[in-house]
C-alpha positions as a printed NumPy array, in Angstrom:
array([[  5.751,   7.31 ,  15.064],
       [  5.183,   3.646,  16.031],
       [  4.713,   2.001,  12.402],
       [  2.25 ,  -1.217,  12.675],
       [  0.403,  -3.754,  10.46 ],
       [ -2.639,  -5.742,  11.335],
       [ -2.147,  -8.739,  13.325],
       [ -3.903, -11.339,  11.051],
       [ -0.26 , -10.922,   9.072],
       [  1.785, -12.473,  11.485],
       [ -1.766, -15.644,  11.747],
       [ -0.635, -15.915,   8.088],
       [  3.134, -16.324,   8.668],
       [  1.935, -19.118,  11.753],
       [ -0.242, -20.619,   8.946],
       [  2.856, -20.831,   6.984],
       [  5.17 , -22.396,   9.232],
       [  2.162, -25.089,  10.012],
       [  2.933, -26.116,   6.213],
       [  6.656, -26.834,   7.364],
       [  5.297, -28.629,  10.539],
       [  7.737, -25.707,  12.381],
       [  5.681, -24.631,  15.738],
       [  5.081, -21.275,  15.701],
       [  5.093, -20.667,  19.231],
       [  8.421, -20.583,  20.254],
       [  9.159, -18.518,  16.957],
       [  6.673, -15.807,  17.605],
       [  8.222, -15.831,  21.284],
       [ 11.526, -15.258,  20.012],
       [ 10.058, -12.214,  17.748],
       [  8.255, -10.508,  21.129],
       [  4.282, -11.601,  19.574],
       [  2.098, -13.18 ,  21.506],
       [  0.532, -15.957,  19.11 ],
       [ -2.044, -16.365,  21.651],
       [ -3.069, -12.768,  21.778],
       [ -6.392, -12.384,  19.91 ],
       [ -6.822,  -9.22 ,  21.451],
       [ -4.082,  -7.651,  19.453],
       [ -5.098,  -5.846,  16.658],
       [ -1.54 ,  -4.343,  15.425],
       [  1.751,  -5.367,  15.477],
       [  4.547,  -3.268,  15.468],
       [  7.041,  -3.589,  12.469],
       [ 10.198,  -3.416,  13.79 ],
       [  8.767,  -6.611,  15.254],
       [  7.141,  -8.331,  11.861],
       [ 10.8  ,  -7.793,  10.607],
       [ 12.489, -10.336,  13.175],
       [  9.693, -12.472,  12.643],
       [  9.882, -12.949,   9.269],
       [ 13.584, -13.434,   9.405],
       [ 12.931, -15.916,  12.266],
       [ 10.746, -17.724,  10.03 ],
       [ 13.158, -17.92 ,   6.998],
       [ 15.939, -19.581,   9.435],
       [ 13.393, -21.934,  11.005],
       [ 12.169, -23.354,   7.533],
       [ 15.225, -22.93 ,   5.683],
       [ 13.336, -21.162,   2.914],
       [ 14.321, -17.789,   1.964],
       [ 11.558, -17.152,  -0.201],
       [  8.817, -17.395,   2.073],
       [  6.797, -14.337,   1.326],
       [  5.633, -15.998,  -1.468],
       [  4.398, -19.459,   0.164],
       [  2.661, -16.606,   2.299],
       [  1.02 , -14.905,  -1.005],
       [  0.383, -18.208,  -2.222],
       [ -2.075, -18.615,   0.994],
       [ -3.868, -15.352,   1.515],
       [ -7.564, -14.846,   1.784],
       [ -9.414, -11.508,   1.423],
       [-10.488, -12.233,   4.789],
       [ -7.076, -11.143,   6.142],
       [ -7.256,  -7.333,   4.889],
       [-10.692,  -7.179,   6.975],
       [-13.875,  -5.185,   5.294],
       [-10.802,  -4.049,   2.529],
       [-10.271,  -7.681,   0.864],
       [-14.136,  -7.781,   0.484],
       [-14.782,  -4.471,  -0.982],
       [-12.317,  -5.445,  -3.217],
       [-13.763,  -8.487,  -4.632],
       [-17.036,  -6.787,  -4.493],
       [-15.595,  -3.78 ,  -6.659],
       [-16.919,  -3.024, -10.433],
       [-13.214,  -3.981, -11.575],
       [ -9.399,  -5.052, -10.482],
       [ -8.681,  -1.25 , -11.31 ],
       [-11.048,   0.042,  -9.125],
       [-10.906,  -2.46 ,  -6.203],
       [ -6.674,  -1.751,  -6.103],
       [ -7.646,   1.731,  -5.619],
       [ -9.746,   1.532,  -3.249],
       [ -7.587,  -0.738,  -1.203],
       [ -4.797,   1.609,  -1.523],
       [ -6.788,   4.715,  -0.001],
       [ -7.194,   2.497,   2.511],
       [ -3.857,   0.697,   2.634],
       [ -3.032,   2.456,   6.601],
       [ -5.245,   0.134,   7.769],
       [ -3.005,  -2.543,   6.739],
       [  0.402,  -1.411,   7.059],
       [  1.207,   2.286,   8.257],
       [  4.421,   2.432,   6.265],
       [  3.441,   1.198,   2.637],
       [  3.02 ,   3.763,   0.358],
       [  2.246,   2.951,  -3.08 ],
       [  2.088,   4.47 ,  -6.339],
       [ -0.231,   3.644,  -9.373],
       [  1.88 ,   4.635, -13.075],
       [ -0.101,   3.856, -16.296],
       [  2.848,   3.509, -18.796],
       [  3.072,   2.325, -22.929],
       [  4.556,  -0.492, -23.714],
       [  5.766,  -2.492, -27.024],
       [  2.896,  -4.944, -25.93 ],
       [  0.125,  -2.039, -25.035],
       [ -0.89 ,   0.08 , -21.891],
       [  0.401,  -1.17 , -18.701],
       [ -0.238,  -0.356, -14.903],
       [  2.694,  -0.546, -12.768],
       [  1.71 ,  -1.367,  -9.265],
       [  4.91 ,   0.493,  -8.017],
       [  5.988,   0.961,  -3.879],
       [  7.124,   4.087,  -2.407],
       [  9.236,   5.566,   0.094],
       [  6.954,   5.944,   3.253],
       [  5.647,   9.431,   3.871],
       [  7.084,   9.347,   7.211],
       [ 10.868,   8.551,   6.447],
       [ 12.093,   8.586,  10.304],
       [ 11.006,   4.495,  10.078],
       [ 14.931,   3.47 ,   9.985],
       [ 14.74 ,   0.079,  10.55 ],
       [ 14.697,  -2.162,   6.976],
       [ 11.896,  -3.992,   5.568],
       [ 12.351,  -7.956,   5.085],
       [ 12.584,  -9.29 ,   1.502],
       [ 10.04 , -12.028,   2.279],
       [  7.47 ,  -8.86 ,   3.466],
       [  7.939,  -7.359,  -0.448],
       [  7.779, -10.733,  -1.837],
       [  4.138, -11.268,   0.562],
       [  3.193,  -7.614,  -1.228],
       [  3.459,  -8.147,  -4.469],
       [  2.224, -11.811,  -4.539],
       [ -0.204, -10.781,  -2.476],
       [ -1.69 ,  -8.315,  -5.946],
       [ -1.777, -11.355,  -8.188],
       [ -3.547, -13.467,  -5.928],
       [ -6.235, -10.759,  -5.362],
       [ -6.517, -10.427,  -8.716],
       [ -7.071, -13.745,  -9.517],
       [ -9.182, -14.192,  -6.836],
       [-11.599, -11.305,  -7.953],
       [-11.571, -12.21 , -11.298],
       [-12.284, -16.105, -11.245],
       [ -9.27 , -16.236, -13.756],
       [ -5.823, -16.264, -14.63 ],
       [ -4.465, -12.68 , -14.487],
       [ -1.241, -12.665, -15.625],
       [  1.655, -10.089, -14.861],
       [  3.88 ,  -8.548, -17.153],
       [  6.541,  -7.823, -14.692],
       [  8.021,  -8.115, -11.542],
       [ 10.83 ,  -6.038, -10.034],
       [ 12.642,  -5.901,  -6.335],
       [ 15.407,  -3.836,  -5.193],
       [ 16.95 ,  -6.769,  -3.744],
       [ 19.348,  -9.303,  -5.538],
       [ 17.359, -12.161,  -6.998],
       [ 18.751, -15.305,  -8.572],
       [ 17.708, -15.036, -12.289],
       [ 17.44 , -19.081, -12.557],
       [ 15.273, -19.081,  -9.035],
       [ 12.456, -21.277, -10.002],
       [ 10.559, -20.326,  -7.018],
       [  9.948, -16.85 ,  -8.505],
       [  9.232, -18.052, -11.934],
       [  6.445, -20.28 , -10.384],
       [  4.846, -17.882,  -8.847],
       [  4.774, -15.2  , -10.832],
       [  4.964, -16.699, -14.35 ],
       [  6.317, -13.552, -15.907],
       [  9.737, -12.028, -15.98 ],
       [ 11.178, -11.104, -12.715],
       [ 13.758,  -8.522, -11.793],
       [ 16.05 ,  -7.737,  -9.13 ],
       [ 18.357,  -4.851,  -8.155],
       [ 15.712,  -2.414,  -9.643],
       [ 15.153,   1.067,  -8.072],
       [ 11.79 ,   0.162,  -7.093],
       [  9.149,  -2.881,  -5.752],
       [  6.88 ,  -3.427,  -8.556],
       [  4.277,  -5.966, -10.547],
       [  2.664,  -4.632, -13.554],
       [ -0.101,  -5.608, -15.541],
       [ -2.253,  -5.289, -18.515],
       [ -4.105,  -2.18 , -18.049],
       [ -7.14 ,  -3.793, -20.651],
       [ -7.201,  -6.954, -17.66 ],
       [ -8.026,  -4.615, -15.145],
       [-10.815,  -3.171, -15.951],
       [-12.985,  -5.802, -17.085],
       [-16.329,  -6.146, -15.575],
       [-15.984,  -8.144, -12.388],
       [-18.435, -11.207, -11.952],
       [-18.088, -10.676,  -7.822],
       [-19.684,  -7.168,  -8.782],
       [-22.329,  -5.532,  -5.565],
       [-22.213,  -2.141,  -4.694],
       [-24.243,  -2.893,  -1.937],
       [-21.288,  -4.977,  -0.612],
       [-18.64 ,  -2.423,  -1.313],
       [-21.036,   0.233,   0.591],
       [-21.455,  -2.059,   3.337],
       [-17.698,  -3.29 ,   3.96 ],
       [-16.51 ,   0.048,   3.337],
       [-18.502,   1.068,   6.306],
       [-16.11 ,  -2.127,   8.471],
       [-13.357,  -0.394,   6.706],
       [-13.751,   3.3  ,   8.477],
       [-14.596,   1.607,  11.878],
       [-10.822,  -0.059,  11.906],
       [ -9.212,   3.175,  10.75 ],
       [-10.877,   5.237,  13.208],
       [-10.01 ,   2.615,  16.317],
       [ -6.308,   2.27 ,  15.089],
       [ -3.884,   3.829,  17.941],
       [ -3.773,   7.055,  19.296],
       [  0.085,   7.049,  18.273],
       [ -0.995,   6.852,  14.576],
       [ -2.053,  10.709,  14.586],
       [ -0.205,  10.919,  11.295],
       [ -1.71 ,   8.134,   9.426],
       [ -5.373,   9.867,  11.009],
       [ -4.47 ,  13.245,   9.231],
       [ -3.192,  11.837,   5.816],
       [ -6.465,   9.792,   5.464],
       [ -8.363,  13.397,   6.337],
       [ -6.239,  15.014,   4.13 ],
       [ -6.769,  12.286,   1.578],
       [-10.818,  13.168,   1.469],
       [-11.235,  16.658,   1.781],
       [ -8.329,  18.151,  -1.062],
       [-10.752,  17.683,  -3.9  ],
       [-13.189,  19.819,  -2.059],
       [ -9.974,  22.518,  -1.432],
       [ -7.203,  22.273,   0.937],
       [ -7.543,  21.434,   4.254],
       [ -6.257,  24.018,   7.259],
       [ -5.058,  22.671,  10.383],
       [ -8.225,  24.121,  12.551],
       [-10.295,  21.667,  10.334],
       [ -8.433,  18.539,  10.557],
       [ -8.32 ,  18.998,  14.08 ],
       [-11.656,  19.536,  14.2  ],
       [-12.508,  16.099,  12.251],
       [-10.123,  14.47 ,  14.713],
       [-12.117,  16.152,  17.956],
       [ -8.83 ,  17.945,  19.367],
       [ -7.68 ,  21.347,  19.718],
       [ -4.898,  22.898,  17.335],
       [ -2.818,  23.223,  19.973],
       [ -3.567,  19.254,  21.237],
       [ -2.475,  18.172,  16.943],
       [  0.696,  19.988,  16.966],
       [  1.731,  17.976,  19.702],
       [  0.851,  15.273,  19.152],
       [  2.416,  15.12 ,  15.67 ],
       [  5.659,  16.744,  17.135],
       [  5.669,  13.506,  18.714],
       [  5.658,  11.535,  15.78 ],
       [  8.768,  13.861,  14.397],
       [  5.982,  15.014,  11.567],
       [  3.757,  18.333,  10.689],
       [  0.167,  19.079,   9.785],
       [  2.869,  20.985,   6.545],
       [  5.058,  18.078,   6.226],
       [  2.205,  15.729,   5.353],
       [ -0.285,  17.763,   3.459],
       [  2.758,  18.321,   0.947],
       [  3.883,  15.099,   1.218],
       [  0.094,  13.833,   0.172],
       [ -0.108,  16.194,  -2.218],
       [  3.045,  15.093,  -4.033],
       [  1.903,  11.45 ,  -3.773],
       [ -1.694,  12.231,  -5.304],
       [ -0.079,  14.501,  -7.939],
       [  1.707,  11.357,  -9.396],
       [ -0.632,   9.268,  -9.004],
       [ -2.822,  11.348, -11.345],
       [ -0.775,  12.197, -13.58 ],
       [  0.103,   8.995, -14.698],
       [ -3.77 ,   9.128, -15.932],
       [ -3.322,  10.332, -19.052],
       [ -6.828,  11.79 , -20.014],
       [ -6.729,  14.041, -16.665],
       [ -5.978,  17.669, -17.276],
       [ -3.186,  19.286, -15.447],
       [ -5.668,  21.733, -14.661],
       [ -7.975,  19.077, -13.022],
       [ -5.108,  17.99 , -11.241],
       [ -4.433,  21.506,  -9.793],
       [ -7.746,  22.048,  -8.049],
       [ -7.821,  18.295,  -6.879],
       [ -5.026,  18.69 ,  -5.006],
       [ -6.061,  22.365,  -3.813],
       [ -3.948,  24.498,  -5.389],
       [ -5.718,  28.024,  -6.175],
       [ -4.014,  27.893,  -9.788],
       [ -1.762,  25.633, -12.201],
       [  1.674,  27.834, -12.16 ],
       [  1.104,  27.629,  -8.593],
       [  0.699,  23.812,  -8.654],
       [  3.642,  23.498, -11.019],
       [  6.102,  25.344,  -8.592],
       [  5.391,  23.061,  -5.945],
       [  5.695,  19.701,  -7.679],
       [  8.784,  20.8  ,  -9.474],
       [ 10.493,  21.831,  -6.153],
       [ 10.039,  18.489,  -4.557],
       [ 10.781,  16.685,  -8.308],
       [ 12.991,  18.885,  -9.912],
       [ 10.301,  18.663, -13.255],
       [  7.373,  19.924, -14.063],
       [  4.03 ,  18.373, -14.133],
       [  3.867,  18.136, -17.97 ],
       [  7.48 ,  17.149, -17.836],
       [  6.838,  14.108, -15.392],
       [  3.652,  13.044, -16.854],
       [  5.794,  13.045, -20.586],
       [  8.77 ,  10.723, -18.886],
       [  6.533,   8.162, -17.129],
       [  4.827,   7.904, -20.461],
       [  8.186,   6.802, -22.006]])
């Protein structure tokens, strides 16, 4: 499976390199991406990866995601950044743009954990493996950097405020005394963590947003399900997770009726995700799994709400399949993330 992010992500690196009067021409050439190309809607990431490491070496600055974060405009996640802003609060907009988050970026998976703290309730903002783990080529610091600076200036955006975060962390060696992280984020910052993370006050997020219209959120959500159903043919995978996505709380999903919503035979799916190296099986468990932590981390959810959710037909069934693929239980998991 061909992973791909939108195309205005690369206009923002060529905005960036304008700051370092670098032309971007000949370094988009060198990456195989037609700057001129407004055409192109995706971009593959094998691709975004030489770019960005392209970039670093043409402005000498290896920290260039966050020049990057320090730029971006809702306008560059499409109808997504808007519904966002328009949302009833941070907490609810970052949801939102993570059911959506394909749209941006077919391999970013991320993970929502509502943990206690010494200084009160947190939300960790935490990435995850992708749910399609054949991707084998590595993502570029600066691209995590651009992800996680990209949260803080959404949420500062929406909220017409300071938001502060609490924490930072990146998997990759950082320079402790780096001032460039320290400016930007303005909290601690971590590196050689086992994760990609920002966390914040969970009481921040879900103050009333001033931006507030539900019209607005109807209306760009409606721009938001146009792009996902016109992304690639190739991207049968992402189609079926998003599918998969909706319809669980209502049960689980058979085969016959997600290739029904995606107007193609049984037969016609199998194939087609065979080419991708995945399964209609591989990724309803893998979605499952991702759901499942996602709501448990939300404390006042029953594990029993949780089991018919995610369309399990009872909770010691529900419990055998998380603990296979975590090697805990749900009441086990939900009591360690709570740590």
């Amino acid at each position: 499976m061909s992973q791909t992010t939108l195309s205005t992500i690369p206009r923002l690196i060529a905005q960036v390199l304008s700051i370092y009067e670098v032309d971007a021409e000949p370094v988009f050439s060198q990456a195989d991406i037609d700057i001129n190309d407004t055409e192109q809607k995706r971009i593959p990431m094998e691709k975004m990866a030489d770019l960005w490491q392209l970039s670093v070496k043409a402005t000498g600055n290896n920290e260039l995601g966050l020049v990057a974060a320090s730029l971006f405009q809702p306008t560059y996640l499409k109808g997504i950044g808007m519904a966002w802003l328009a949302s009833a609060n941070l907490e609810e907009g970052l949801r939102r743009f993570i059911s959506s988050s394909q749209l941006i970026n077919t391999i970013m998976q991320i993970d929502l954990l509502e943990r206690n703290t010494e200084n009160g309730e947190e939300l960790l903002i935490q990435y995850q493996k992708p749910l399609t783990p054949e991707a084998t080529f590595k993502v570029h610091h600066c691209a995590i950097e651009l992800g996680l600076g990209f949260f803080l200036k959404m949420f500062r955006l929406a909220a017409g405020k300071n938001i502060p975060a609490t924490g930072v962390y990146f998997t990759f060696d950082i320079d402790e005394n780096n001032q460039a992280y320290q400016d930007y984020f303005q909290c601690p910052v971590y590196g050689n963590q086992a994760f990609n993370g920002i966390s914040f006050s969970k009481t921040l997020l879900t103050e009333l947003l001033p931006t507030h219209d539900e019209e607005l959120v109807e209306l760009n959500e409606m721009v938001i399900n146009k792009h996902l159903a016109s992304m690639d043919n190739s991207e049968t995978s992402s189609k079926v997770i998003k599918i998969i996505n909706e319809l669980l709380p209502a049960g689980c999903p058979t085969e016959e009726v997600i290739a029904y919503k995606l107007h193609m035979s049984k037969r016609t799916l199998q194939r087609k995700l065979s080419q991708e190296k995945q399964s209609f099986l591989s990724l309803l468990t893998s979605v499952r799994l991702m759901l499942a932590k996602q709501k448990l981390a939300i404390k006042n959810i029953s594990i029993t709400e949780i089991t018919y959710q995610l369309g399990y037909s009872s909770p010691s069934t529900f419990a055998r399949a998380f603990k296979k693929h975590t090697q805990l239980s749900p009441v086990e998991y939900r009591s360690q993330i709570a740590k």
